[in-house]
VMD Tcl script that draws the C-alpha trace (Angstrom):
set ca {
  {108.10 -70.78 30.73}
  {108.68 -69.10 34.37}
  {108.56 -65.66 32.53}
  {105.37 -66.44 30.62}
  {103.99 -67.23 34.16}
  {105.28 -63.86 35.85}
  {103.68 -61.90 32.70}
  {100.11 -63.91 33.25}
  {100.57 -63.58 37.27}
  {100.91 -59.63 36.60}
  {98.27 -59.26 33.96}
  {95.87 -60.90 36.20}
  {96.68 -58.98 39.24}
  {96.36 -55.91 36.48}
  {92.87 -56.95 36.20}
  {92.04 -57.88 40.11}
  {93.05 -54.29 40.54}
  {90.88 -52.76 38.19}
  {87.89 -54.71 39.46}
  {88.56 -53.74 42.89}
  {88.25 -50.14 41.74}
  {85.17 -50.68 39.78}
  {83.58 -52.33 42.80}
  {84.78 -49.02 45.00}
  {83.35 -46.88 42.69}
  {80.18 -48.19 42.38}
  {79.45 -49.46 46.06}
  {81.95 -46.89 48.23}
  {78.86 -43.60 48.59}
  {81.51 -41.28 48.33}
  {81.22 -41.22 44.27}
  {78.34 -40.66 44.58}
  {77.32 -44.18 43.91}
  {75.31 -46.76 46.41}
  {74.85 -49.81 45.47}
  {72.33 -52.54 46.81}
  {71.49 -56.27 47.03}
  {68.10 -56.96 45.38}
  {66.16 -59.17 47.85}
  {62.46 -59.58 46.77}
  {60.70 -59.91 43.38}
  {58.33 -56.83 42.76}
  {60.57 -54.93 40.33}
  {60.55 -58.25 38.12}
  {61.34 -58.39 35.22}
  {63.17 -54.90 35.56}
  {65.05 -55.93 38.34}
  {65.05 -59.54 39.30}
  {65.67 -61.37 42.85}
  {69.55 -61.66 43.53}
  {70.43 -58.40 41.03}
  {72.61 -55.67 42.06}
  {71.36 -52.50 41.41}
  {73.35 -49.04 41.95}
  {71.58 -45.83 42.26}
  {72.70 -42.30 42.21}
  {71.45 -39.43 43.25}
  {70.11 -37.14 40.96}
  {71.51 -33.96 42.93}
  {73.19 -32.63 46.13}
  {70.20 -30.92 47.18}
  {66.43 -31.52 47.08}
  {64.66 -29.84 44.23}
  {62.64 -26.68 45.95}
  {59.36 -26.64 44.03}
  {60.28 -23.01 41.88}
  {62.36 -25.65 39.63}
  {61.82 -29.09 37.89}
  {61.37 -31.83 39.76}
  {64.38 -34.27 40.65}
  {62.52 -37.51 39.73}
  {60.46 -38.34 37.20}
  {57.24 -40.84 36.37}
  {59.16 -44.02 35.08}
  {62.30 -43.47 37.15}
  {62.76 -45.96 39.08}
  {63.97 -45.00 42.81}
  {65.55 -46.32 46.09}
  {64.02 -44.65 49.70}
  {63.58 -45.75 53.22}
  {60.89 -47.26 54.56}
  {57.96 -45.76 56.13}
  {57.95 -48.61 58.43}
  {60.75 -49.34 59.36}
  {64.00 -47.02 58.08}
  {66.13 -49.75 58.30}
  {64.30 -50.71 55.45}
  {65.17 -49.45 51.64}
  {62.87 -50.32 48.88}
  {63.16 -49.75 45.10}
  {59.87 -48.99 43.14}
  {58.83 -47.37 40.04}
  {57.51 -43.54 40.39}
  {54.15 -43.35 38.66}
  {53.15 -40.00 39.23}
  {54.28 -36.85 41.54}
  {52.28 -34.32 43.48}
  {53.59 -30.79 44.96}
  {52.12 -30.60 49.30}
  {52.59 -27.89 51.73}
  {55.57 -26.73 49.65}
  {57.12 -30.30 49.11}
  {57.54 -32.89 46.34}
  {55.92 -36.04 47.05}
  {56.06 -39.01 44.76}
  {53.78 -42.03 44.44}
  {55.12 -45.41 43.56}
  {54.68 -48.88 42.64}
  {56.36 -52.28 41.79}
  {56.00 -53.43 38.42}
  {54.88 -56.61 39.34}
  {52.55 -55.53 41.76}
  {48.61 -54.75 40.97}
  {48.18 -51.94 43.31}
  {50.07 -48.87 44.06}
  {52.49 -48.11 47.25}
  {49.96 -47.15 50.14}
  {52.39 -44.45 50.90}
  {53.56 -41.38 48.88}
  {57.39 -40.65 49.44}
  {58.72 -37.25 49.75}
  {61.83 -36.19 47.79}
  {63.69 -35.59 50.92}
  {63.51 -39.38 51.41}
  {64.79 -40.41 48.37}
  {68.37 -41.78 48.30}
  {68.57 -41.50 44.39}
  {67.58 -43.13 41.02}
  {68.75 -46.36 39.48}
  {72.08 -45.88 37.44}
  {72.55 -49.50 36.52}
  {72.18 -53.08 36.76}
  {73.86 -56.25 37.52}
  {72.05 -59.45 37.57}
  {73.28 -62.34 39.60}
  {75.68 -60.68 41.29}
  {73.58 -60.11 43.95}
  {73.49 -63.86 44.83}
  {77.26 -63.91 45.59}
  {77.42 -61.10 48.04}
  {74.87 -62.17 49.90}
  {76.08 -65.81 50.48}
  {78.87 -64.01 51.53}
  {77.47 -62.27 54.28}
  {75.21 -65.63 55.71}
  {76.42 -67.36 58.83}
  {78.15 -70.37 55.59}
  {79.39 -67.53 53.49}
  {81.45 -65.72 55.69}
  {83.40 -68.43 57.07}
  {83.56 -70.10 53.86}
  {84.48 -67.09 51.14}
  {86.41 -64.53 53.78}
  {87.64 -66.26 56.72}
  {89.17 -69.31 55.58}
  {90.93 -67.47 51.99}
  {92.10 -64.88 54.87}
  {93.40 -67.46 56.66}
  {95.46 -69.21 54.06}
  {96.71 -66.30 53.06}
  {98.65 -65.50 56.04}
  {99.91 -69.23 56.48}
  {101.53 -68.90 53.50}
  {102.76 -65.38 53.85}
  {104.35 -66.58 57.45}
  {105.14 -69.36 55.52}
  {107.50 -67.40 52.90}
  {108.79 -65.01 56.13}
  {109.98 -68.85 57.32}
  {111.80 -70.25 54.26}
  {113.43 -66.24 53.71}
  {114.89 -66.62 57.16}
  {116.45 -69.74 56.58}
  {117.80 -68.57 53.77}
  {119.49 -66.19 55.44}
  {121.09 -67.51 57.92}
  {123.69 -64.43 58.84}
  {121.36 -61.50 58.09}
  {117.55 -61.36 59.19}
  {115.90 -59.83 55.95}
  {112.49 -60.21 55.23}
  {111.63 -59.42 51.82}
  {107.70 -58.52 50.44}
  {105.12 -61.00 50.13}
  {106.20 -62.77 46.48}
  {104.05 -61.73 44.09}
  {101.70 -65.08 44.01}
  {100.85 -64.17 47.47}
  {99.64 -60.72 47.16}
  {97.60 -61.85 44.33}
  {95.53 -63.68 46.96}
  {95.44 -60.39 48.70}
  {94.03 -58.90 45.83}
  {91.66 -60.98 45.30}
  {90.36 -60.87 49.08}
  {90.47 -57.23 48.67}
  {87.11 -56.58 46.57}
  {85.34 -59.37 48.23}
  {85.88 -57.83 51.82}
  {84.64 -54.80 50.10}
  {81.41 -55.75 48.86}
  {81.02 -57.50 52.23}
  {80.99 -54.20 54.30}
  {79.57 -51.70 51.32}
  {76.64 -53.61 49.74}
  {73.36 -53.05 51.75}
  {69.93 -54.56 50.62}
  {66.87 -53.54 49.13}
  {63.27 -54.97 48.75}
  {60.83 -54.57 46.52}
  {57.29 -55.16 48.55}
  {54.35 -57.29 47.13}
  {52.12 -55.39 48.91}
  {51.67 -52.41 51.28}
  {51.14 -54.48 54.92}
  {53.00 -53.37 57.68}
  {54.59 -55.90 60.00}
  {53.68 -55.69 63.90}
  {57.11 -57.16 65.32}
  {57.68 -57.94 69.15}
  {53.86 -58.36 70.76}
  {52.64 -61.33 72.00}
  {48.36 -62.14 70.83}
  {46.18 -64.11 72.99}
  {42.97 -65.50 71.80}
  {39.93 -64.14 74.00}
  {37.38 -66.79 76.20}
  {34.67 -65.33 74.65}
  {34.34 -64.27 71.12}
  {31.31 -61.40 70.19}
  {28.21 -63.10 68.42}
  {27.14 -59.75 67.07}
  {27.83 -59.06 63.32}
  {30.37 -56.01 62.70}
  {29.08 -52.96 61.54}
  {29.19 -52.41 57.50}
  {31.30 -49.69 56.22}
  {28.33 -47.01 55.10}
  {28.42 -47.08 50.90}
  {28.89 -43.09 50.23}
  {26.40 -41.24 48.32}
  {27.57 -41.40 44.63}
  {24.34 -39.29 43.76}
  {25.55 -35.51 41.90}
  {28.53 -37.34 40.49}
  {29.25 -34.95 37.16}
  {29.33 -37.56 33.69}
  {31.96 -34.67 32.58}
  {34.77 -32.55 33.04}
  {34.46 -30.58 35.82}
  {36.97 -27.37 37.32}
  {38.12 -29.22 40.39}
  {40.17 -26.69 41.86}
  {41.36 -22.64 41.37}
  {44.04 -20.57 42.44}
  {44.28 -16.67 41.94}
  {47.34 -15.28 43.77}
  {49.75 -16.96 46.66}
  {52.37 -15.03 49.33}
  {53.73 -11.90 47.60}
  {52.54 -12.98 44.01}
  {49.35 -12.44 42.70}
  {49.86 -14.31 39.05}
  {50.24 -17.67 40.91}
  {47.31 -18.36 39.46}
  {45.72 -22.29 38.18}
  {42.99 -24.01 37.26}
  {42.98 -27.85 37.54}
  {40.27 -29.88 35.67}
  {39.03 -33.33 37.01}
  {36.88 -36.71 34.83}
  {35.22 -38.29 37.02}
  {34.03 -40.87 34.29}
  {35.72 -43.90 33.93}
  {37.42 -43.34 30.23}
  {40.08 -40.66 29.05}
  {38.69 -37.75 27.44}
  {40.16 -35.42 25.02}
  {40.16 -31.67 25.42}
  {39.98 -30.52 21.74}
  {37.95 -29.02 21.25}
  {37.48 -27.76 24.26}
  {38.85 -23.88 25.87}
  {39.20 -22.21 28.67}
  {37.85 -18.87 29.19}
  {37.39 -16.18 32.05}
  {35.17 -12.75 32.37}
  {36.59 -10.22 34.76}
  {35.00 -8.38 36.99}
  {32.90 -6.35 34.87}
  {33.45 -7.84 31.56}
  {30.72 -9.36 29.48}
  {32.38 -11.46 27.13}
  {34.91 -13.99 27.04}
  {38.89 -14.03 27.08}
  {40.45 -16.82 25.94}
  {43.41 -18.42 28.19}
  {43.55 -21.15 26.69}
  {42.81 -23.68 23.44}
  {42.83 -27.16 23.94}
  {44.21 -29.69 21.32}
  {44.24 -33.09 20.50}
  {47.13 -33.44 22.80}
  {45.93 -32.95 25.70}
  {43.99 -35.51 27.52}
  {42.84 -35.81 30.54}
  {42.92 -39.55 32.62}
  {39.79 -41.27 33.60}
  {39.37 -40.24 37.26}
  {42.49 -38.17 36.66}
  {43.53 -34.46 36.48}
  {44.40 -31.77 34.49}
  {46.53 -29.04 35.26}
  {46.54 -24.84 33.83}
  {49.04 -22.65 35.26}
  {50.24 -19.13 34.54}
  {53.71 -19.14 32.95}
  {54.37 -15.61 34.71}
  {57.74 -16.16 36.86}
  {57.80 -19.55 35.97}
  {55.02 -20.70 38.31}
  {53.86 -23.36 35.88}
  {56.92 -25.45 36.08}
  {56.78 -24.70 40.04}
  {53.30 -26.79 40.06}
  {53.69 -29.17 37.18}
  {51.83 -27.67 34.70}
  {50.57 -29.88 31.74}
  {49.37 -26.68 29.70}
  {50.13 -22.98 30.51}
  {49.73 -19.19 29.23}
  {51.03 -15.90 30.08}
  {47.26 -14.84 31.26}
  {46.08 -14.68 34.85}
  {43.04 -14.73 37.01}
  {42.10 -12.32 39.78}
  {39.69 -11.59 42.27}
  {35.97 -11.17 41.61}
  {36.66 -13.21 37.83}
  {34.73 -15.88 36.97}
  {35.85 -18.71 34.19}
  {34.34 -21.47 32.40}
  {35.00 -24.69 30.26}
  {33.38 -24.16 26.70}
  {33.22 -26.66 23.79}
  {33.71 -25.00 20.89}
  {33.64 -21.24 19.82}
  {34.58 -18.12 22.01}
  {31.30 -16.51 23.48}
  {29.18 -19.24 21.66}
  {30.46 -23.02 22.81}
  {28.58 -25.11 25.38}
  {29.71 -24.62 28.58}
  {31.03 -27.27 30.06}
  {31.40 -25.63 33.21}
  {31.81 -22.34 35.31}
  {32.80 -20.96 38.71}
  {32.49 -17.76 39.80}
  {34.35 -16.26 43.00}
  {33.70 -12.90 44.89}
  {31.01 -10.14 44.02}
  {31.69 -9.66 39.53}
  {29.37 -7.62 38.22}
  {28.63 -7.72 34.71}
  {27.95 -10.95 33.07}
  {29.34 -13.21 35.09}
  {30.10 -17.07 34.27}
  {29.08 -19.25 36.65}
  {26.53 -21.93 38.26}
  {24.08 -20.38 40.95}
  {25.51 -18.28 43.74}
  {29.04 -17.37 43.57}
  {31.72 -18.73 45.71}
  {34.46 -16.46 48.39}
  {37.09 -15.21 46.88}
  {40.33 -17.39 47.56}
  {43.09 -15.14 49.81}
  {46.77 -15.88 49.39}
  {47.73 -19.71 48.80}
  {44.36 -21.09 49.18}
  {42.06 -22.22 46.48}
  {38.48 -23.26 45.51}
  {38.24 -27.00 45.75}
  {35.13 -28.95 44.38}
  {33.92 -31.21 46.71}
  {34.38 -34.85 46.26}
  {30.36 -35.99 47.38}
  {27.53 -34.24 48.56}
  {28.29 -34.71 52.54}
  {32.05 -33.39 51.65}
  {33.25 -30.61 54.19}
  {36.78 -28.59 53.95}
  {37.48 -30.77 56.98}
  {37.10 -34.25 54.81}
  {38.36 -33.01 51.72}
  {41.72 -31.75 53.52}
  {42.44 -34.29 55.79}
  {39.26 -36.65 56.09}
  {37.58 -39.54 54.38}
  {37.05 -37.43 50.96}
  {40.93 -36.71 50.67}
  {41.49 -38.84 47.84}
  {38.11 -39.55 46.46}
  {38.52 -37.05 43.29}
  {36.29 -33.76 42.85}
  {33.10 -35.05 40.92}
  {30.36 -33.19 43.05}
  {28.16 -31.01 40.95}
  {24.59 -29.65 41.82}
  {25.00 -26.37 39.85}
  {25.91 -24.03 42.66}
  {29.27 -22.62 43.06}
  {28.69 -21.42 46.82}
  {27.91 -24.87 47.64}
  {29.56 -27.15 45.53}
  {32.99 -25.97 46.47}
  {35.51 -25.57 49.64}
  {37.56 -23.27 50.74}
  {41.41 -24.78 51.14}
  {43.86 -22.62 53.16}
  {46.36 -24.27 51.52}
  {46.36 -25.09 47.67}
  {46.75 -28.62 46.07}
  {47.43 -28.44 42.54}
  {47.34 -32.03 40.74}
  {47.93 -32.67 37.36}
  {47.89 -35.69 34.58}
  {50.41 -37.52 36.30}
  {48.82 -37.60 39.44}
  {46.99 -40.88 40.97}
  {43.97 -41.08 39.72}
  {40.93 -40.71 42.19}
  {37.67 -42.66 42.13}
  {35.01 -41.51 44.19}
}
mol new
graphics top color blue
foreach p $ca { graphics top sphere $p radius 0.5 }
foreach p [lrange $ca 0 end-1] q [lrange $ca 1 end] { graphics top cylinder $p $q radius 0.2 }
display resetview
């Protein structure tokens, strides 16, 4: 009977052992592994309240925008607060956007209605969930509340070493000729195995929250309610001008050439209606500068659809620039000064067009809506303006940032903007309602 106890005192310090090693591997960063204490509900039913969840990052280094992209729409990812970067939170990504030469990633908590107010930059992203643990959560943090600690850490850590100076005690008496202290017996450093992966977790496990909304908290100021309060009624936000909104596809945005390349070239398509529409059979074409007649770049199918109040995305596949910019379609063909392109429905030549822009001085038959627009230098682009009173100043940093590219009153010279620094967007971008 006393060996059958040795064998079951060994096996289970076997297995305290192990789990002490599975906790450092999944909680110690250095593996590569961080893992965190679920706090709020958002992420439900994914990721409920009390969970642990342990994320790894994808890679060492950011992902510069001539590859794929780190993260993608569905993973769900841990970064620091805007706020406050104390703060981690772990939302879903929903979509992902390439600005100023970074990756940017917008993101949401499944249970939430609305999206993140914020878009997160891959630099800020501390990596992508790996696994799961429900529960487990719960424990660790009791154990780190003003009851826990005392109660799970210091008070085990305490018996511990009454009954290891205990056993020192009886071994001297024992020997009464020869001081010789002998190891912990082996049913004492099975309590120190067992305090070993709880002290872990203790000073490993951070926590992350999932938001239910977007507020930011103003900590540390003191309100006082005025004497007087104003009788007068507060100005109403003006209603913008919906009038010129296009009820169809429109080109949103071109690029012909960027730094050093000059087959950098895109066209991005917006809907500004309010359904999904599908491409086939739609095409797009281009003229040169003195061509009169189409070439095809490309034939849409019934694949390809485009989001209500979302974007499309064309790219040229020379060097690879359609995987820089997220291409959701892409040929070898290109675009260059002085061209002019359009959306047709149907045949080459012969389909309805859709739409056309034309940029610089073409000459021969040229395809596009009144008076021609400047021809785009080196990373900028042709944007279509969002509403009539749009300027490059709103549409780039203003009110119209995010309010889509609808505007069309059938003049390219006037209906578009001149970016100095392109903004591809494609299907998986937020969608943008005027």
């Amino acid at each position: 009977m006393k060996l059958l106890f040795k064998w079951i005192n060994i096996l289970f310090s076997i297995v305290l052992v192990f789990i002490a090693l599975g906790v450092a591997f999944i909680a110690i960063p250095y593996f590569g592994n961080q893992a965190l204490i679920v706090r709020s509900g958002s992420m439900s039913p994914a990721i409920d309240v009390g969970s642990i969840v342990v994320i790894r990052a994808s890679r060492e280094f950011v992902s510069p925008i001539v590859s794929t992209l780190i993260y993608n729409k569905g993973d769900v990812i841990a970064f620091h607060s805007q706020n406050d970067p104390k703060t981690i939170i772990t939302h879903r990504i929903i979509s992902s956007e390439v600005k100023g030469g970074e990756v940017f990633y917008k993101t949401k908590g499944d249970a939430n209605d609305d999206v993140d107010g914020w878009l997160v930059n891959e630099q800020n992203v501390l990596g992508k969930t790996f696994f799961t643990l429900p529960f487990v959560g719960r424990i660790l943090a009791f154990t780190k509340s003003n009851i826990g600690f005392p109660l799970l850490v210091i008070l085990p850590a305490v018996l511990v070493i009454l009954l290891e100076l205990r056993s020192i005690y009886k071994e001297i008496r024992k020997q009464k000729k020869v001081l010789h202290l002998q190891i912990p017996s082996s049913a004492s450093m099975t309590s120190l195995k067992v305090l070993l992966p709880i002290f872990m977790t203790i000073f490993v496990f951070e926590s992350t929250f999932a938001f239910y909304g977007d507020s930011g908290i103003s900590a540390n100021n003191i309100f006082t309610a005025a004497e007087v309060f104003p009788s007068t009624t507060p100005t109403p936000t003006p209603t913008p001008d919906l009038s010129g909104i296009a009820d169809h596809i429109v080109i949103s945005e071109v690029q012909i050439a960027t730094s050093g390349a000059t087959t950098s070239d895109f066209v991005e398509f917006y809907n500004p209606t309010s359904s999904a529409v599908n491409l086939d059979p739609f095409r797009l074409v281009k003229r040169t500068s003195s061509g009169v007649t189409d070439d095809n770049i490309t034939s849409f199918t019934s694949l390809d659809i485009i989001p209500a109040h979302g974007f499309y995305l064309w790219a040229s596949s020379a060097g690879g620039f359609d995987v820089q910019v997220g291409a959701d379609v892409s040929t070898v063909d290109n675009i260059a000064a002085s061209n002019s392109i359009a959306l047709r429905n149907g045949d080459l030549n012969t389909g309805t067009i859709i739409d056309a822009v034309g940029w610089g001085s073409p000459g021969g038959t040229p395809l596009t809506e009144g008076t021609t627009a400047v021809n785009p230098g080196d990373d900028q682009s042709l944007e279509r303006k969002a509403l009539s009173s749009s300027d490059a100043t709103s549409m780039t940093s203003g009110a119209d940032v995010s309010k889509g590219n609808g505007f069309d009153a059938g003049n390219n010279s006037t209906d578009f903007i001149l970016r100095t620094l392109s903004q591809p967007q494609n299907s998986t971008s937020t969608a943008e309602i005027p």
